[in-house]
N, C-alpha and C positions, 0 to 999 in steps of 0.2 A: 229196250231198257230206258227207263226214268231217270233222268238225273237230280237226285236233289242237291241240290248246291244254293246257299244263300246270294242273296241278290248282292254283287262287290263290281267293283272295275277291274281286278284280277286276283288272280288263285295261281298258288304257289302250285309247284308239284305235286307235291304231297297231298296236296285237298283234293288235285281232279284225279289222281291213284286211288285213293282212298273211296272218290264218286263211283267208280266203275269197277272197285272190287280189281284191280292190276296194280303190278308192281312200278314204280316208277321206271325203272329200267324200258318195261316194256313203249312208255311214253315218249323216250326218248330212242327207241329204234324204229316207232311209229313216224316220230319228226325227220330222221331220215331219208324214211321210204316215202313220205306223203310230201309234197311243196306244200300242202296248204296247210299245213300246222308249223304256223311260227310264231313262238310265243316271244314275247321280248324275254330280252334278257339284261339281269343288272352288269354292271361290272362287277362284283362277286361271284358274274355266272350263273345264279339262281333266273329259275324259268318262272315270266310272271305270263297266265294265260290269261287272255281274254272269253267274253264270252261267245263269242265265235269260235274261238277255239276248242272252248268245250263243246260246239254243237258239230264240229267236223268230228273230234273225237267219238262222239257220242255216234255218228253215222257210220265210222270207220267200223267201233267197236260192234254195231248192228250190224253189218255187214260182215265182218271177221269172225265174231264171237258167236254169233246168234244166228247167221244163216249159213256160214261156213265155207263163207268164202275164201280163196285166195290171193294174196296181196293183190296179183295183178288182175283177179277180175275185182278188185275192191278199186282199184286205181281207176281201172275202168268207168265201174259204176259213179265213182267222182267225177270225171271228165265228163259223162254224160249229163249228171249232175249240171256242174258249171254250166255247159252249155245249153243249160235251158229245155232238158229233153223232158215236155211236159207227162211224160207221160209216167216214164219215173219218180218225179216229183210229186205225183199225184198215188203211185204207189207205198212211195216212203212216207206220206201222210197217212192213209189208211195202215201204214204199220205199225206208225204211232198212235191213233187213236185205235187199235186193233188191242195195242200192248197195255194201255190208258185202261179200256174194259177189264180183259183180264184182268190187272190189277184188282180193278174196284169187284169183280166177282171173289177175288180169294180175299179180300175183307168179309167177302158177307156169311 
């Protein structure tokens, strides 16, 4: 999945819900189970995300949503991740450019 989100220094809740088609809820039991989604937070409380933020999301959500994964092989697949395992990182790009085609196919 594609995120489109306009180019900002953060996005409230509701914009990166709204990016991936979930409920905010679910973003916020995503932030518990994952360490590496931590979006600041104001003193009002409100989650302001970075754009790092939205690109762990967006892995998370590929991983969970899309290939069906569960949390802890998604936890997994991030730890591998982090540590540099080239070999997944080389696959999570061809899934992005895999999903990028698609796309531009069901335009045509």
């Amino acid at each position: 999945m594609h995120v489109n989100l306009p180019e900002k220094r953060y996005y409230s809740i509701g914009e990166v819900a709204k990016a991936f088609d979930v409920n905010p809820s679910l973003l916020r039991f995503w932030e518990k189970e994952f360490e590496e989604i931590k979006p600041k937070k104001k003193q009002s409380g409100n989650r302001k995300y970075t754009s790092e933020n939205v690109l762990i999301i967006q892995f998370i959500y590929h991983l969970i949503k899309e290939k069906g994964l569960t949390l802890q092989g998604a936890k997994k697949q991030l730890r591998l991740k982090k540590n540099g395992n080239p070999k997944e990182e080389i696959l999570a790009k061809l899934e992005r450019i895999k999903d990028s085609l698609n796309q531009l196919m069901d335009k045509l």
